[in-house]
C-alpha positions as CSV (number, residue, x, y, z in Angstrom):
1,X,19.7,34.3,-8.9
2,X,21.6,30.7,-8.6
3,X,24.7,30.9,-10.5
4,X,24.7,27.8,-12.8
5,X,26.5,25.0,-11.1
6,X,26.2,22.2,-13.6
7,X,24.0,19.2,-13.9
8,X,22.5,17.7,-11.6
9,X,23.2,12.9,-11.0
10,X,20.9,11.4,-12.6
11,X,19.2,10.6,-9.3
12,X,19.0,14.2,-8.4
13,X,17.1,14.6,-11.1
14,X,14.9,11.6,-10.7
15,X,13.9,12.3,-7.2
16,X,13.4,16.0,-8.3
17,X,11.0,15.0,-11.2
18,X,9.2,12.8,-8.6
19,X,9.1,15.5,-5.7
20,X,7.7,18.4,-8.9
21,X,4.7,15.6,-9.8
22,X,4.0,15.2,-6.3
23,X,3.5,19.0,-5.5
24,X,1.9,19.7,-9.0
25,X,-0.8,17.3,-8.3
26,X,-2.3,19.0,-5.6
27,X,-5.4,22.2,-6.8
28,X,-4.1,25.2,-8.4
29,X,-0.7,24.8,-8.3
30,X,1.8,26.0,-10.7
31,X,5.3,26.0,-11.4
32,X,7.6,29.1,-11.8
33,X,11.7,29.5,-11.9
34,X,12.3,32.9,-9.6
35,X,15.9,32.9,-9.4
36,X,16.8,30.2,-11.4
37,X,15.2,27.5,-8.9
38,X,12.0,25.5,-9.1
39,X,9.0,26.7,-6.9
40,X,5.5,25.2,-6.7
41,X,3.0,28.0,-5.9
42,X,-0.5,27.6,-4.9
43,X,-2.4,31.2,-5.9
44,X,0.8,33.0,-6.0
45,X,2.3,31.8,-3.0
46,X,5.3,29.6,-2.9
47,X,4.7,25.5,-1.0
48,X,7.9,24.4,-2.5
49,X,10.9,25.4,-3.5
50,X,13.6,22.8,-5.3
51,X,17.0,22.9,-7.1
52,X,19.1,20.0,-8.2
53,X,22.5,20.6,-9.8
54,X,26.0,19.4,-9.4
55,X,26.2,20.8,-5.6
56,X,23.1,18.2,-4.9
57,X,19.6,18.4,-4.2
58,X,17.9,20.8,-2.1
59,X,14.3,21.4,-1.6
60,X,13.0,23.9,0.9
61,X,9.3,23.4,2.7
62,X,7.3,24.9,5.5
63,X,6.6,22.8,8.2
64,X,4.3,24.3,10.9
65,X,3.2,20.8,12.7
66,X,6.9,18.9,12.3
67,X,9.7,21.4,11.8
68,X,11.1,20.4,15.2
69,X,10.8,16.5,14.1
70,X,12.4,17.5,10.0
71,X,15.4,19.1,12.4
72,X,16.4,16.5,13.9
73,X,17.2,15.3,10.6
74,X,21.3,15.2,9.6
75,X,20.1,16.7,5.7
76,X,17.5,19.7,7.5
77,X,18.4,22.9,8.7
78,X,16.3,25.7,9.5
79,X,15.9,27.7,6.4
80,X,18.3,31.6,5.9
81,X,16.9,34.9,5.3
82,X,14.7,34.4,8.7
83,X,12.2,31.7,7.0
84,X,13.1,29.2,9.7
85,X,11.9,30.8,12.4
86,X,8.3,30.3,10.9
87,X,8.4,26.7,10.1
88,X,10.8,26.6,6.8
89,X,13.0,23.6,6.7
90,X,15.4,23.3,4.1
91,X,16.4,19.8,3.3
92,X,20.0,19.2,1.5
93,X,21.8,16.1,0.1
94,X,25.4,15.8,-1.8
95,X,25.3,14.0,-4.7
96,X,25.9,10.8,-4.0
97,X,23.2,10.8,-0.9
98,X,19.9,9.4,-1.6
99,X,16.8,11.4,-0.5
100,X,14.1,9.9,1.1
101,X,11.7,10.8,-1.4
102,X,8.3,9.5,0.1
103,X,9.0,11.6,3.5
104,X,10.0,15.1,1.4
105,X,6.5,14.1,-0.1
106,X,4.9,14.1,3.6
107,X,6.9,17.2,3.7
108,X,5.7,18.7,0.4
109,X,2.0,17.8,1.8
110,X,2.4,19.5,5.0
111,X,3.9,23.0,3.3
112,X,0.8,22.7,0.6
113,X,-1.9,22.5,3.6
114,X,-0.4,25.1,5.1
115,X,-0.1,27.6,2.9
116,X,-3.1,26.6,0.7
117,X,-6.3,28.5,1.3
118,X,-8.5,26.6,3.5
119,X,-11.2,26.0,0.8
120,X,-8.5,24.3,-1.4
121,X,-7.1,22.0,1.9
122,X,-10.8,21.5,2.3
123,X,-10.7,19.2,-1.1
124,X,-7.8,17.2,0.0
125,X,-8.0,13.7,2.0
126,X,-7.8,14.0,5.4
């Protein structure tokens, strides 16, 4: 569990708010706090997770198709506890660094697609 590290700026917690609409929007999904951080789960299994505090904001995703492209990234690093070597990318930013919002949303879309059962992905855009 995340020790409790303080609030988060106040554009932390914007760009959190906006990333948590973005992944709720998709079928089925629901929110949960496992550890103390902010996951988005389709049918039990976790697309997203997300945390902003005083240490930043940091939002882990997996990225099957553009893990190799997120990594070249200065903010992504290959997510711990052997995730990364599957696709997880986990995406990091101080608090006074702005994340790129609209491309962790690309991101959050990817990790949804591919974790999402097919029939779900099936009722998505191309």
């Amino acid at each position: 569990m995340r020790e409790d590290r303080g609030p988060a700026t106040a554009a932390h917690r914007k760009a959190e708010e906006a990333l948590r609409q973005f992944a709720l929007g998709y079928p089925e999904t629901v929110e949960e706090f496992p550890w103390g951080e902010r996951v988005v789960k389709v049918r039990k299994k976790v697309f997203v997770f997300m945390t902003a505090d005083s240490t930043g904001l940091h939002v882990t995703t997996k990225l099957p198709d553009s893990a190799p492209f997120a990594l070249s990234h200065p903010f992504a690093t290959p997510t711990g506890y052997g995730l990364g070597k599957s696709g997880w990318v986990s995406a990091a930013f101080a608090p006074k660094e702005r994340p790129p919002v609209d491309l962790l949303c690309e991101w959050i879309d990817e990790s949804y697609r591919a974790i999402a059962p097919k029939t779900l992905v099936k009722q998505l855009p191309a």
